[in-house]
C-alpha positions, 0 to 999 in steps of 0.5 A: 550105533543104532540097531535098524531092523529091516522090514520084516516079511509078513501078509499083503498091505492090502489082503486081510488074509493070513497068507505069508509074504510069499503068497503076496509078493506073488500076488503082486502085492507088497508085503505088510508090516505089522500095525504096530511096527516102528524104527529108530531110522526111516530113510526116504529118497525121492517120496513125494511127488504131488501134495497128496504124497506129502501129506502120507509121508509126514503121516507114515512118519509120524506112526512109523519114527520111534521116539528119540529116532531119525527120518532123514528124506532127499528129494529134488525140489519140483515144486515147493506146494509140495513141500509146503504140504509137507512142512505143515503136515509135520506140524500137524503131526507133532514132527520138527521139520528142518532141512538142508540145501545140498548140492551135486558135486561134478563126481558125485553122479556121472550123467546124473543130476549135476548140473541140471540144478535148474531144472527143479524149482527149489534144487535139492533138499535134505529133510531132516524129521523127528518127534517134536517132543522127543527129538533124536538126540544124535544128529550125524550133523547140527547144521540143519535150519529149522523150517516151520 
C-alpha cells in the first residue's frame, strides 16, 4: 500500500507572490507545489504531444519521482519523434524507461478509441519510469520491455 499525497494548495507556478492558492486560481493561474515536493506515484494520461513536451515530462519526472517510486504514463503514439525525445531524455535524467503495447477492447470505450488504432502512428503505449539507480521495486506487473 503506497500512501499518495495529493497536491497540496499553495501560491501560483508563475507568481513570486505569498498570496494562497485561491488568489491564483482566481487569477487564472495553477497552483504551485513547493520546490521541493516529490511522490511516490506520478500518473500521466495524454502529456506529450510535441518534442518540446517531451522533453518536460521526463524533466518533471525526474525532480518530482521519489526514490524507489513509480511514474506510469498512457499516451497515444502520434508520432514516434516524440517518443524517441522522450526515451533519450529518461536517459539523460538517470530514469529506466520501458513500456507496453496496449490495445482497446471493443468494452473498454464506447465511441472512443477502439478501432481507431490506425490512426496514430505507434498505437498506444504504456510507459513505465522510475529512477535508474533506485527503481520501484513493486511493479503492479513485470512485463514491460525494457526500451533504451
Amino acid at each position: 500500500e503506497v500512501d499518495v499525497p495529493h497536491m497540496p494548495a499553495g501560491p501560483a507556478c508563475t507568481s513570486h507572490s505569498s498570496s494562497g492558492s485561491s488568489a491564483a486560481v482566481a487569477a487564472g493561474q495553477a497552483p504551485g507545489v513547493p520546490l521541493g515536493q516529490q511522490y511516490p506515484v506520478i500518473l500521466g494520461n495524454e502529456v506529450m504531444y510535441e518534442v518540446q513536451h517531451a522533453e518536460l515530462v521526463a524533466a518533471a519526472i525526474k525532480h518530482r519521482l521519489q526514490q524507489h517510486g513509480r511514474a506510469l504514463l498512457c499516451c497515444a503514439v502520434r508520432d514516434q519523434k516524440v517518443f524517441d525525445a522522450f526515451i533519450k531524455n529518461c536517459t539523460k535524467w538517470g530514469l529506466r524507461y520501458r513500456a507496453l503495447r496496449v490495445y482497446p477492447q471493443p468494452g473498454d470505450v464506447a465511441g472512443g478509441l477502439y478501432g481507431r488504432e490506425g490512426d496514430y502512428e505507434g498505437g498506444y503505449l504504456l510507459m513505465a519510469i522510475d529512477h535508474a539507480g533506485n527503481p520501484a521495486d513493486d511493479w503492479h506487473t513485470d512485463n514491460f520491455v525494457q526500451v533504451s
